[in-house]
C-alpha positions as CSV (number, residue, x, y, z in Angstrom):
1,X,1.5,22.3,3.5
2,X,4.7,21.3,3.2
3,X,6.0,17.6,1.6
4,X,6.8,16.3,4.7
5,X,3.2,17.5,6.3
6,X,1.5,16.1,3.3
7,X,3.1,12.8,3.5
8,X,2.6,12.7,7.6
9,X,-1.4,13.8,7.0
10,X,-1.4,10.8,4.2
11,X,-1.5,12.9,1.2
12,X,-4.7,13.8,1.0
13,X,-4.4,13.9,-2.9
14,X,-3.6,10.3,-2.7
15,X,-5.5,7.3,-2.1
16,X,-3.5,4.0,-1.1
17,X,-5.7,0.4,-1.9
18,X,-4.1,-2.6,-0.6
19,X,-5.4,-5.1,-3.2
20,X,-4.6,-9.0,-3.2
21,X,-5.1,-11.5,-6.0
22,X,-5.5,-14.8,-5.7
23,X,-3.6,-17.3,-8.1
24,X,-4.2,-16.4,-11.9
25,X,-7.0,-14.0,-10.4
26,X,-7.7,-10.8,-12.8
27,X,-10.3,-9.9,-10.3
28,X,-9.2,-8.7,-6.3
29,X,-10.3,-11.0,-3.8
30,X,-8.8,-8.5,-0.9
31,X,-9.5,-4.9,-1.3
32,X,-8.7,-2.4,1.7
33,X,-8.2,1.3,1.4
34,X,-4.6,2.1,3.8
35,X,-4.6,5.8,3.2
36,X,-4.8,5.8,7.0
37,X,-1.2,4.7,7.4
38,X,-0.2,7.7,5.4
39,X,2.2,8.1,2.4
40,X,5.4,7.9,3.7
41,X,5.4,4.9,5.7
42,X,3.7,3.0,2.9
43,X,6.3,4.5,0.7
44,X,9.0,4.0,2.9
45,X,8.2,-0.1,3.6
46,X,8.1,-0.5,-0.1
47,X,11.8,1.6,-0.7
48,X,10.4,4.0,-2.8
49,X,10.7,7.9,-2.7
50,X,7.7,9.6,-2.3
51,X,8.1,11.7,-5.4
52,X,7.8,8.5,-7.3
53,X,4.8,6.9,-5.3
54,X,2.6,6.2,-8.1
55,X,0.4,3.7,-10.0
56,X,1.2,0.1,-8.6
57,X,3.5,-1.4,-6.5
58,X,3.8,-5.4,-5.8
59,X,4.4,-6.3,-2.4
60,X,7.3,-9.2,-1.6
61,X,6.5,-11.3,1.5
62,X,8.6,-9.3,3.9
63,X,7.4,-6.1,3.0
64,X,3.2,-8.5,3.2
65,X,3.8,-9.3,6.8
66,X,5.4,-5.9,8.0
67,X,2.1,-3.9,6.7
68,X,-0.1,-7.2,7.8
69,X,1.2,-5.8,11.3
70,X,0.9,-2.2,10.7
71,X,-2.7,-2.7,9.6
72,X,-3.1,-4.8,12.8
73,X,-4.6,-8.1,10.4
74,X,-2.2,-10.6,9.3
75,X,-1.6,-10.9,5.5
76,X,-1.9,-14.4,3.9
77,X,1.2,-13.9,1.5
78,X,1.4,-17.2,0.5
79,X,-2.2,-17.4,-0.5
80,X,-2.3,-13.8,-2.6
81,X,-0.2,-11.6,-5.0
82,X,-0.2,-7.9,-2.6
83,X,-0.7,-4.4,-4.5
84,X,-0.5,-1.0,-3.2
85,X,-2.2,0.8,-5.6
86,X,-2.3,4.6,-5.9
87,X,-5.2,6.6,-6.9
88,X,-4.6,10.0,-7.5
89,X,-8.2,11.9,-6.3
């Protein structure tokens, strides 16, 4: 497969975790798996390359209400601190 096939497929190597905190939170009061939506968008929304896709990656309020409406379920950015998390399988 090539990059751009792995990234449209949702990199099956990868899995992305949408993960909100709430406040001082060290727990996540949201947790959602978004591999569905695939590497590249998610990538892409947050302005990093795919090659460096990796680890954790806060979410600003545009970029929360742009994937609230990708996933379909509004995101209550004013209420949590937004994560994509990657976990490498």
């Amino acid at each position: 497969m090539t990059g751009t096939a792995v990234e449209r497929a949702g990199a099956p190597d990868r899995r992305l975790v949408l993960t909100g905190y709430a406040g001082d939170g060290d727990s996540p009061a949201v947790e959602a798996d978004v591999s569905h939506l695939g590497v590249g968008p998610v990538a892409a929304l947050l302005g990093v390359p795919v090659a460096e896709f990796a680890e954790c990656h806060p979410l600003r309020a545009p970029q929360a209400r742009k994937l609230g409406e990708l996933l379909g379920t509004p995101l209550d950015w004013r209420e949590y601190d937004y994560f994509i998390e990657v976990e490498r399988l």
